[in-house]
C-alpha positions, 0 to 999 in steps of 0.5 A, a space after each residue: 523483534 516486532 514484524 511489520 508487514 506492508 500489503 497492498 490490495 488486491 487488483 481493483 476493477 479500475 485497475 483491471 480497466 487501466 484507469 486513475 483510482 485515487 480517492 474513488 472508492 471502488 471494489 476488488 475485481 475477482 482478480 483482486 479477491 483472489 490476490 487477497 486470499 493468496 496474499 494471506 496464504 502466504 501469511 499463513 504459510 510463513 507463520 506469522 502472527 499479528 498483534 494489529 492491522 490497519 487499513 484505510 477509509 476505502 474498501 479495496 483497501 478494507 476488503 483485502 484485509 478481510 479476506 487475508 484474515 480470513 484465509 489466516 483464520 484470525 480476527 485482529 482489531 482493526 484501524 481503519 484511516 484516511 491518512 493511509 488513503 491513496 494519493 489523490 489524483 485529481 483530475 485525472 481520477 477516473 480516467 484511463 492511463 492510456 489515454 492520458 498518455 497518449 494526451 500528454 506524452 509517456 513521460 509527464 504520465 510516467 512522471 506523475 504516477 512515480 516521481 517524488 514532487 511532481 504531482 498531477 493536475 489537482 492532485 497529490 504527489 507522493 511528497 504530498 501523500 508523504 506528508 499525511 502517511 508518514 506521521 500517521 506511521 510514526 505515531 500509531 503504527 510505530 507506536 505498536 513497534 515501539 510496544 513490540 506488537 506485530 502489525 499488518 497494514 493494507 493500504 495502497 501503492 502511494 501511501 505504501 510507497 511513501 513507507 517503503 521509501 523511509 523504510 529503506 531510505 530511498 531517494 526521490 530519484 530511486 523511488 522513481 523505480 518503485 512500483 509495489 505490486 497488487 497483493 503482495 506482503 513487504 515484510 520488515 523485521 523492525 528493532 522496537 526504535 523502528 530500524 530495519 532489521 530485515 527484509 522479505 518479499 513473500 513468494 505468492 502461490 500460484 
């Protein structure tokens, strides 16, 4: 059955400073190159094998992906799309999340980084982030599925969310708990209709 492994990139240097990152396209911090190269370890060590990788437009995103093939010692075509772009955080991009929690309250904070259709001001929800993900995922990514390709996306927590969320069936009140960690491979074994079949989370070494 087809594989379909889901990464998000390694730490960026906005993360490392507790900042908004949405649509500002920033680099990995040493952190983050070294989440990448570990997240294509553990790749490598399970033994699985792509057939297609997919990214975004921005080059944390795009770097991670480099840096996991290389590790795998492959080289894959690869799509690179804004539709898998982070959610798009308006005015508070740039801007450090303790700050703003201390500004505008813990919850709004909280509310605007995870809730499903609360999104911040100027900005996208992860309901809007959704609505462009989820089509550009059913038409190309599960077209690969459907063929029974093995496929690798890097992408970001947003839009990683929003196909976790229809991949295992969330709610909008449970994806409220989901946070996807820097660097570390979702993989889901898929019929070729796309149903979820199984579920790993790939143990990281140290």
């Amino acid at each position: 059955m087809p594989i379909l492994a889901l990464v998000r990139h390694g730490e960026s240097i906005w993360n490392a400073q507790n900042r908004f990152t949405g649509w500002i396209d920033v680099p990995l911090s040493e952190k983050g190159r070294e989440e990448a190269r570990r997240a294509g370890r553990a790749v490598k060590k399970a033994g699985l094998r792509f057939d297609v990788a997919y990214t975004s437009a921005l080059r944390r995103a795009q770097h991670t992906l480099d840096l996991m093939l290389e590790e795998m010692g492959v080289d894959l075509p690869v799509i690179r799309d804004q539709a898998l772009n982070e959610r798009m955080y308006g005015d508070l991009q740039g801007l450090n999340k303790d700050d703003m929690r201390a500004k505008y309250g813990e919850h709004i904070v909280q509310l605007w980084r995870r809730s499903y259709d609360i999104p911040p001001p100027n900005g996208e929800s992860l309901k809007d982030t959704a609505s462009r993900t989820l089509p550009f995922y059913e038409r190309a990514i599960l077209g690969d599925i459907r063929q029974g390709l093995n496929v690798l996306v890097v992408a970001h927590g947003n839009s990683n969310r929003s196909i976790v969320m229809a991949l295992d069936r969330l709610s909008p009140e449970q994806v409220l708990q989901l946070n996807l960690e820097t660097g570390v491979p979702y993989v889901y074994e898929l019929s070729e209709s796309g149903e979820v079949v199984g579920k790993q989370i790939l143990a990281m070494d140290e």
